[in-house]
C-alpha positions in Angstrom: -21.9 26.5 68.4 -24.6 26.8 66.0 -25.4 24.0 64.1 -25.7 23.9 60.3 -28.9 24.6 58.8 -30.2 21.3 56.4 -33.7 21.0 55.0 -35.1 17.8 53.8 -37.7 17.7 50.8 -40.8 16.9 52.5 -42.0 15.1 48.8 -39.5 12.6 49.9 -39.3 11.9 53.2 -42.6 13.5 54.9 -40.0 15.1 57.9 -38.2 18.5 58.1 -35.3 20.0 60.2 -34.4 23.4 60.7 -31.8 25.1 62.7 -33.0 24.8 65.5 -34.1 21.5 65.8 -32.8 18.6 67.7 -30.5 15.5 66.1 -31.5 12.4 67.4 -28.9 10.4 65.5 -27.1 12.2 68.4 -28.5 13.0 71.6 -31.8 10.8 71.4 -34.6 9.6 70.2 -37.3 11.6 71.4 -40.7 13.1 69.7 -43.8 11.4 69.0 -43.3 7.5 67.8 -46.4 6.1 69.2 -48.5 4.9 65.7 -45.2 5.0 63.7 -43.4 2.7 66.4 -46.0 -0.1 66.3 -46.2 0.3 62.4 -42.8 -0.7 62.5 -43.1 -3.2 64.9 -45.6 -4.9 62.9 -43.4 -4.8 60.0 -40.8 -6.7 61.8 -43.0 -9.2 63.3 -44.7 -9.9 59.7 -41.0 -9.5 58.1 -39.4 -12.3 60.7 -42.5 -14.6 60.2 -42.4 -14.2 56.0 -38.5 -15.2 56.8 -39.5 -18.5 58.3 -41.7 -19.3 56.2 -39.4 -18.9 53.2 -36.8 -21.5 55.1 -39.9 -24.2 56.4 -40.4 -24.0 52.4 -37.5 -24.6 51.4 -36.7 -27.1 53.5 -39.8 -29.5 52.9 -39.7 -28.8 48.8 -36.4 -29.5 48.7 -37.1 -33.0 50.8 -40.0 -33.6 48.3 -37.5 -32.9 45.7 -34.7 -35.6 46.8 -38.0 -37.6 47.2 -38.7 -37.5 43.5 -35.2 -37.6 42.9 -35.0 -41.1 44.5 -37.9 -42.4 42.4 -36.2 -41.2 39.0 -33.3 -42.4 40.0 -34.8 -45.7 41.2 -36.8 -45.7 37.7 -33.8 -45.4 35.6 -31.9 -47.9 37.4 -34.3 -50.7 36.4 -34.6 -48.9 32.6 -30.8 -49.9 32.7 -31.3 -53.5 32.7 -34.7 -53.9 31.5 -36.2 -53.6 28.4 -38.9 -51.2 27.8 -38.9 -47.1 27.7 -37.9 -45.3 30.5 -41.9 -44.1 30.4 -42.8 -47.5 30.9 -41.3 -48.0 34.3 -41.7 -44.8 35.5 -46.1 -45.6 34.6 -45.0 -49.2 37.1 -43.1 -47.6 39.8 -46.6 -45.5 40.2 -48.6 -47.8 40.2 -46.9 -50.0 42.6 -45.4 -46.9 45.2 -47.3 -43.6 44.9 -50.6 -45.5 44.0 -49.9 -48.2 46.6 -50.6 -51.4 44.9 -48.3 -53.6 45.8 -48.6 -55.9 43.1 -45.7 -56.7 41.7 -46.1 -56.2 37.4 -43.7 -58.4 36.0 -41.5 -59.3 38.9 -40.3 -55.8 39.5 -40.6 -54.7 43.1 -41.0 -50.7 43.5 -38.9 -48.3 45.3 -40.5 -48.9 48.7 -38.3 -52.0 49.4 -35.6 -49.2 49.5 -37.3 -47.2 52.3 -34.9 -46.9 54.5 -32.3 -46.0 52.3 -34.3 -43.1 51.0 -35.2 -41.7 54.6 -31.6 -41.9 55.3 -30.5 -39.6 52.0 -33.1 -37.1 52.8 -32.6 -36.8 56.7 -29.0 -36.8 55.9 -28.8 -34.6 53.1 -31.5 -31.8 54.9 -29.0 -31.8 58.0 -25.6 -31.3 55.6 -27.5 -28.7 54.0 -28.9 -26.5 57.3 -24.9 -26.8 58.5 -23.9 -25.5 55.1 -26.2 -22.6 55.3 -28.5 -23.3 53.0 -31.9 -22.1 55.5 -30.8 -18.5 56.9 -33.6 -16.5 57.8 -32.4 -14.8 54.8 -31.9 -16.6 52.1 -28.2 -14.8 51.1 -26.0 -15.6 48.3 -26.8 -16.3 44.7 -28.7 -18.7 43.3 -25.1 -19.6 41.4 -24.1 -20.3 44.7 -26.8 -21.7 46.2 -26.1 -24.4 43.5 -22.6 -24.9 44.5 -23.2 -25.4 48.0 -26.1 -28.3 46.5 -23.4 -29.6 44.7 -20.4 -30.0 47.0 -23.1 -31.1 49.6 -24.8 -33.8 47.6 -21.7 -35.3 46.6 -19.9 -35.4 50.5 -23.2 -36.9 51.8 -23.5 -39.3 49.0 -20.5 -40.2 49.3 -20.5 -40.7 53.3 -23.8 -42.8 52.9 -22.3 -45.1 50.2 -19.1 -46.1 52.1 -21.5 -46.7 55.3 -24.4 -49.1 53.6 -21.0 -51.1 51.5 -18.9 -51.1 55.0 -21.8 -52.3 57.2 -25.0 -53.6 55.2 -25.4 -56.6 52.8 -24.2 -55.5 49.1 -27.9 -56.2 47.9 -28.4 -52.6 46.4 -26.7 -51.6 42.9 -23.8 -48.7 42.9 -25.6 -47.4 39.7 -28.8 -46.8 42.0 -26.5 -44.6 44.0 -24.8 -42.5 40.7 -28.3 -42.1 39.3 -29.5 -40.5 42.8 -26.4 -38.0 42.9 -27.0 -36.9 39.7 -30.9 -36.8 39.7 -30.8 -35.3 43.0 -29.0 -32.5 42.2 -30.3 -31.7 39.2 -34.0 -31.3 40.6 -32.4 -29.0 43.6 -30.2 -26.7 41.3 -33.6 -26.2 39.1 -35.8 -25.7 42.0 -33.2 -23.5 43.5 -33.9 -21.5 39.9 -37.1 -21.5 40.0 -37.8 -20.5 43.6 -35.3 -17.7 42.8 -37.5 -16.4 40.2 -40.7 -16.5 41.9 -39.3 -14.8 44.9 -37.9 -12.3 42.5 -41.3 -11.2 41.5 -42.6 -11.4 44.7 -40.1 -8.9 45.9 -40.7 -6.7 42.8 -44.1 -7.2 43.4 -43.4 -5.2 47.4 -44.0 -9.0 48.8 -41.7 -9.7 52.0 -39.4 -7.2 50.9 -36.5 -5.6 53.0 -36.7 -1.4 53.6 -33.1 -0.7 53.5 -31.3 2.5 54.6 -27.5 3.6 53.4 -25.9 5.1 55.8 -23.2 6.9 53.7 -22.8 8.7 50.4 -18.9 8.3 49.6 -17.6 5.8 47.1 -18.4 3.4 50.3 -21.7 3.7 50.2 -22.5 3.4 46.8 -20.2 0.2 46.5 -22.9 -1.0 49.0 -25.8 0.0 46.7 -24.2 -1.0 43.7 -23.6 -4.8 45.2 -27.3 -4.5 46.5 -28.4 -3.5 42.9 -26.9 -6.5 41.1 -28.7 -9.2 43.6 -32.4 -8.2 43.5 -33.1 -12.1 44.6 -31.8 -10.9 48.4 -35.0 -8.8 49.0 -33.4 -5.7 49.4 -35.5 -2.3 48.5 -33.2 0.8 49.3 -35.3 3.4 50.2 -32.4 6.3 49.8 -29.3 7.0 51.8 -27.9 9.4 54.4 -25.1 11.9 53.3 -22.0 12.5 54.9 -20.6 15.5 53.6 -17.4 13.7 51.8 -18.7 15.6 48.7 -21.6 17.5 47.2 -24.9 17.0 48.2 -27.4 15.6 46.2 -29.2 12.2 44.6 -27.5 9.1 43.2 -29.1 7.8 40.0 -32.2 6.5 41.1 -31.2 6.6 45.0 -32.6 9.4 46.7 -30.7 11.9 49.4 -32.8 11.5 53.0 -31.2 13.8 54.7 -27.6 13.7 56.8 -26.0 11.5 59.2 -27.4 13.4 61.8 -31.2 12.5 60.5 -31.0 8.7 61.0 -33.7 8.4 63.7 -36.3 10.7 62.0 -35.8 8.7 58.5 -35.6 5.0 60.0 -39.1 6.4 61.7 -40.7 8.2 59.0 -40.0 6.1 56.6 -40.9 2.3 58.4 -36.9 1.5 57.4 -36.4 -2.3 58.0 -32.4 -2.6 58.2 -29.5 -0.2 58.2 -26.2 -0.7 56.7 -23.6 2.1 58.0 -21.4 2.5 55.1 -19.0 5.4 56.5 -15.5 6.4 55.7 -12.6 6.0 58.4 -12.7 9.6 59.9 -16.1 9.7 60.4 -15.8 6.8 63.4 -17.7 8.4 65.7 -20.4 8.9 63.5 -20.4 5.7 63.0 -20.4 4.0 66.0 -23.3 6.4 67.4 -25.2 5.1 64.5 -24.8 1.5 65.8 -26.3 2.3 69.2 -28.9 4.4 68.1 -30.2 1.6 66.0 -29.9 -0.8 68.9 -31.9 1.7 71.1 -34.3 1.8 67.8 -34.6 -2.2 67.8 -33.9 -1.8 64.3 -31.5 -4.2 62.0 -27.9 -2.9 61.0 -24.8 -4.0 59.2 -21.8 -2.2 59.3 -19.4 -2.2 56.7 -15.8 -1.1 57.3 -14.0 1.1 55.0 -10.9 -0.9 54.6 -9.8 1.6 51.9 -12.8 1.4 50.2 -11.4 -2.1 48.6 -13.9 -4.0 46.8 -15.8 -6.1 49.7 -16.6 -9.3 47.6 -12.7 -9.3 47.6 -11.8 -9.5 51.1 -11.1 -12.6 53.0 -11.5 -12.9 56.6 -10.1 -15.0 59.4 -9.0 -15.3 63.5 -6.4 -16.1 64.8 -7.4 -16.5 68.7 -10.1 -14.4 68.6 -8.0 -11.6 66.9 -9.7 -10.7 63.6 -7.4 -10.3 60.1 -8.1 -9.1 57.4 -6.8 -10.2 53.6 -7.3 -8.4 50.2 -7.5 -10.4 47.1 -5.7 -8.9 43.9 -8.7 -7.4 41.9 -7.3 -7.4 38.3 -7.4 -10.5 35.5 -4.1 -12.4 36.0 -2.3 -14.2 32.7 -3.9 -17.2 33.3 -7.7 -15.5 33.6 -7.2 -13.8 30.4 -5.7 -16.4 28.5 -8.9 -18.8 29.7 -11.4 -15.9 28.6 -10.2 -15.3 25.0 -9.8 -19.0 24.5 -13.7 -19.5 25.2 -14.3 -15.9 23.5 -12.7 -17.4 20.8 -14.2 -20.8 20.9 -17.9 -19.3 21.8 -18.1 -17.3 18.9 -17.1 -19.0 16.2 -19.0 -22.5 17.3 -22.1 -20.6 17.4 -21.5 -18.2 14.0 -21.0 -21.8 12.5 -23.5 -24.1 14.1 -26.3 -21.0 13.6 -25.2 -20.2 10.1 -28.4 -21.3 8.4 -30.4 -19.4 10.8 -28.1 -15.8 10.4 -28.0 -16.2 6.6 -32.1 -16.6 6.8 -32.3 -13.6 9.1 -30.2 -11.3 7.1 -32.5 -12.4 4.0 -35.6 -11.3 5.5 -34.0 -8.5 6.6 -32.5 -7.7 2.7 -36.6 -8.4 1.6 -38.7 -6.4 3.8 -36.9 -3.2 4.0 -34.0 -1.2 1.9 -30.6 -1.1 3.5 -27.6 -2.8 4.2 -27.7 -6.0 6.2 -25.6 -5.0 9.1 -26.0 -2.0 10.9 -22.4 -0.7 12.0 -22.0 1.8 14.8 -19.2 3.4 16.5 -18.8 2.1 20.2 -16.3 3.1 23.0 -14.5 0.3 24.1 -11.3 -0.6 26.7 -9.6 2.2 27.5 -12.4 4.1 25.8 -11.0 3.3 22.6 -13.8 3.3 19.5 -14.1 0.2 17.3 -17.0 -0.4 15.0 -19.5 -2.6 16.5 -21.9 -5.1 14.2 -25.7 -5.9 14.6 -28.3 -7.0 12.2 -30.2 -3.9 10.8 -33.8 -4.0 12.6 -34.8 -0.2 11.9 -35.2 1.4 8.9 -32.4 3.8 7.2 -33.8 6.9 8.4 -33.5 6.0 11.9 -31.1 8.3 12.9 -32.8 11.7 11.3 -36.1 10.8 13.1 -34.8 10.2 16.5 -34.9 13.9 17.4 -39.1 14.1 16.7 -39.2 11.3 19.0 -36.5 12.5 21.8 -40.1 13.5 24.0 -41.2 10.0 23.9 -38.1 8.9 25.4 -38.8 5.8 28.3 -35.2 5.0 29.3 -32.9 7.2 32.2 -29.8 8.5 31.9 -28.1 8.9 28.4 -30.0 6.3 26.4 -33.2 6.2 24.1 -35.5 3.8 24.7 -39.0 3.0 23.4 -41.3 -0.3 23.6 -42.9 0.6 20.0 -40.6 2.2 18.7 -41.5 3.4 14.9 -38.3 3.6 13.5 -38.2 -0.3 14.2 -38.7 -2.6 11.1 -41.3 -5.6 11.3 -38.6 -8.4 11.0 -36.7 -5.6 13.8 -38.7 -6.5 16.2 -38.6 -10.5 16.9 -34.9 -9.9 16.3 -34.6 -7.6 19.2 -36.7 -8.9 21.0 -34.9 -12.8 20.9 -31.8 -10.5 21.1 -30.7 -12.4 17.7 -29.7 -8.7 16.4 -27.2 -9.2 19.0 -25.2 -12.1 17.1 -22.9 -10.1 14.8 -21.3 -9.4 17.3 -19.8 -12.3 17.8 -17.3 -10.9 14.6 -16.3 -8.3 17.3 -15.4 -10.9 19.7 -13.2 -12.8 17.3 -11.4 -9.6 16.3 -10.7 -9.2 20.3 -13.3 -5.3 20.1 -15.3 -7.6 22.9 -15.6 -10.4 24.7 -18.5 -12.5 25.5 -19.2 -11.1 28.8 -18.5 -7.5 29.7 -20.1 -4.0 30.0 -22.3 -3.2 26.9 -20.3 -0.4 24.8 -21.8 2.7 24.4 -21.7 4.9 21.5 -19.6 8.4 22.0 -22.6 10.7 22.0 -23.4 9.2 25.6 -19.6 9.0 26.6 -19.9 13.2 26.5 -22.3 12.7 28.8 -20.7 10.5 31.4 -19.8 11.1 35.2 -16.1 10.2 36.2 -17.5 7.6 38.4 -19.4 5.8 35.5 -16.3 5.4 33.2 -15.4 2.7 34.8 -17.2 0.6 32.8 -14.2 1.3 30.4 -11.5 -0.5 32.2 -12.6 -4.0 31.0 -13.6 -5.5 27.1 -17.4 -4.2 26.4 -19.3 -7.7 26.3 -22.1 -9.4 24.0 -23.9 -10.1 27.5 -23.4 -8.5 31.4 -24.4 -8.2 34.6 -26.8 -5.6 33.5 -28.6 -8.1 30.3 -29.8 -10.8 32.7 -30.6 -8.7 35.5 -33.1 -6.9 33.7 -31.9 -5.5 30.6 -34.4 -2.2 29.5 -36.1 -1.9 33.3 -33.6 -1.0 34.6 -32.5 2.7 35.1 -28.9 3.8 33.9 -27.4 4.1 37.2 -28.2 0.8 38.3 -26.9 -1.0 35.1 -23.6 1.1 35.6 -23.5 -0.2 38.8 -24.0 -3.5 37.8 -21.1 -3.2 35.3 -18.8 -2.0 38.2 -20.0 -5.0 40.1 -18.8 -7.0 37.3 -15.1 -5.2 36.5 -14.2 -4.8 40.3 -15.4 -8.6 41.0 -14.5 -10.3 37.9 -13.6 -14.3 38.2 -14.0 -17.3 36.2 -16.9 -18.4 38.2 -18.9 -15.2 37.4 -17.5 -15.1 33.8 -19.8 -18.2 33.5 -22.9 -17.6 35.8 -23.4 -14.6 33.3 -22.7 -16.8 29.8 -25.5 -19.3 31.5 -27.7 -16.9 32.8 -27.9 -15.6 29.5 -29.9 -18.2 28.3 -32.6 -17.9 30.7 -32.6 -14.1 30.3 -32.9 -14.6 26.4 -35.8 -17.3 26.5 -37.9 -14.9 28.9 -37.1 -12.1 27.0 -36.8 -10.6 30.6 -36.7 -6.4 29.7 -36.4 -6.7 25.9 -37.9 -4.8 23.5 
């Protein structure tokens, strides 16, 4: 039988097959891998050893951290019954511990007569947290949940070292010592945790110990995959583009680019230095699939495969064994009563606290905004909402009245993808425009919508009709929650990112919603905010 001709764009992938040629994805993997195989073996080996060095890291700062943790703690412990500032006795416990003068300054003895004790909260707390995960080679999972796993682990081996040093040592050490060194101690780890998240967030943006990642699949499967990928850039990940396979038309996702087929898999992983696989491929494509898996083995190269399972959500599936026998559970993916009663009671409570508590600061905004430019205070617009229903959405005016007319002169200096219109100096925008959209305080009337139930606090941004027109069936979506005053898509980079990957970010959101992530996003928002991360 003939085989089907398929070209790849050389521009993208540096490889072409014809006709004629052979598929190694499945009858080998031969041709000329000499430089390119040791190229990727060097990859690996520099990959593996940035890996390790990311746990050994993490590992000693957060001993350092319980460390300092143990001194505050010890510091406010004697603030508790002393007089003096907290300043004070930390400027003692220096000078008597980290400086090593022994001297005792006014009877107080320093932290070092609780040495023991100390070595036993960081041994014991290092091994709880390598059981609980906390040191992969890769460093998975959120930094949300990175800080739960701190949490519940702090508190169990806290807890285990109190009822051993009050079952089986002299009572000579206070309880408070011990509350102030739970909550000290976690406190410095979740903020570390944030911190090192950052950093290695620019690292990776920066192409620093970053993972080339290959989709094996273009179906709804395979773009669940990339959209989950998308929404966690702390994990490393770059996808380098994905492998169709044929379950519709041909052709690039967003941003994602099209390698080539299912059948290309050896030439792309080679050509293109790929770092990991993850086989994303629907249920009657098995074969396919499992020929994949051994090619990569024969490769040496890293692979996940993902099963189709319906293509359910995957962050709702729960897994277990029962003798070895693997089963499989699906959560329900929609808001029950009780979610939705929760969320409008904080929308409700959110919104009007901070329209209240910030009204002195709103009624100087919209003055400034009334005094340096003509025009009505708030700026309303006609959004797309649930169920793709319009409402009138509010915002503090920051461009001038013409706005609208000059948009078209500018439509060539467009920076954004997809259906928006973006620009970092934008004329249009008004002085006082600026700071406001930049601190996203433009945003706050908004909060009127959420009290009238048009939004909630967290959700996908609304979009106005014109770009509705414009939309695939995939991306609308977005339309089968509340639009939000914050997302998925505002702290994870807000204006950098394309189109497609917010979308995908808003799917993430709607087909994963919980409580918990209802409120990683309200306090990621702050950060976001502060750093101004993609505003303008």
């Amino acid at each position: 039988m003939q085989k089907e001709t398929m070209k790849i764009d050389t521009s993208r992938t540096g490889i072409t097959r014809t006709q004629n040629a052979p598929q190694p994805g499945l009858s080998g993997t031969t041709g000329a891998t000499g430089p390119i195989t040791q190229t990727i073996s060097k990859r690996r080996s520099h990959r593996r050893q940035w890996r390790i060095f990311e746990c050994v890291a993490m590992l000693v700062l957060d001993a350092w951290l319980i460390h300092v943790s143990f001194q505050l703690a010890y510091t406010l412990r004697q603030a508790f019954d002393e007089p003096g500032s907290i300043l004070s006795h930390l400027l003692i416990n220096v000078r008597t511990n980290l400086l090593n003068n022994d001297t005792a300054i006014d009877g107080l003895k320093g932290p070092d007569h609780f040495l023991g004790l100390e070595i036993g909260i960081i041994l014991g707390l290092l091994v709880i947290f390598i059981f609980r995960g906390l040191y992969r080679l890769r460093l998975t999972g959120t930094w949300f949940r990175q800080a739960q796993i701190i949490l519940g682990s702090t508190t169990l081996g806290l807890a285990f070292l109190i009822t051993y040093y009050f079952t089986f040592q002299p009572p000579a050490t206070s309880r408070l010592l011990f509350v102030f060194t739970w909550l000290v101690t976690i406190l410095m780890l979740i903020l570390g945790r944030f911190l090192v998240s950052e950093g290695m967030s620019m690292l990776y943006r920066m192409g620093l110990g970053e993972t080339r990642l290959l989709v094996v699949g273009s179906g709804r499967l395979g773009k669940m995959v990339m959209q989950h990928i998308t929404a966690s850039p702390n994990l490393g990940y770059s996808i380098v583009g994905f492998l169709h396979d044929m379950s519709e038309e041909p052709g690039d996702f967003g941003r994602f680019k099209m390698l080539g087929t299912i059948d290309d898999i050896a030439m792309v992983i080679r050509s293109m230095q790929i770092d990991e696989v993850i086989i994303a491929l629907p249920s009657n494509l098995h074969q396919q699939a499992v020929r994949s898996v051994k090619l990569c083995e024969r490769l040496g190269t890293s692979f996940k495969l993902i099963p189709d399972l319906y293509e359910l959500s995957l962050s709702r599936i729960d897994m277990e064994a029962i003798e070895g026998i693997p089963l499989i559970g699906i959560r329900q993916a929609s808001l029950n009563t009780t979610q939705r009663i929760i969320t409008r009671l904080i929308d409700i409570l959110g919104s009007a606290s901070v329209l209240l508590l910030g009204s002195p600061l709103w009624l100087g905004i919209a003055l400034l905004i009334k005094l340096t430019s003509p025009g009505p205070v708030i700026f309303q617009q006609t959004r797309i909402g649930l169920n793709e229903k319009p409402f009138k959405m509010y915002k503090f005016r920051s461009m001038y009245q013409d706005a609208e007319q000059r948009k078209a002169a500018l439509q060539a200096r467009n920076e954004a993808q997809g259906h928006f219109f973006k620009m970092k100096d934008d004329p249009r925008i008004t002085p006082i425009g600026k700071f406001i959209r930049k601190t996203s305080l433009d945003e706050i009337p908004q909060l009127l919508n959420v009290l009238k139930g048009d939004m909630s606090l967290v959700g996908a941004r609304p979009p106005v009709p014109a770009e509705v027109a414009q939309y695939e069936e995939w991306q609308k979506g977005r339309f089968a929650m509340k639009g939000g005053l914050t997302g998925l898509w505002q702290v994870r980079g807000r204006s950098n990112l394309s189109f497609d990957e917010g979308v995908l970010m808003d799917l993430y959101y709607i087909e994963n919603f919980s409580l918990r992530l209802y409120f990683q996003i309200l306090l990621s928002t702050i950060p976001a905010v502060l750093l101004r991360r993609g505003a303008y």
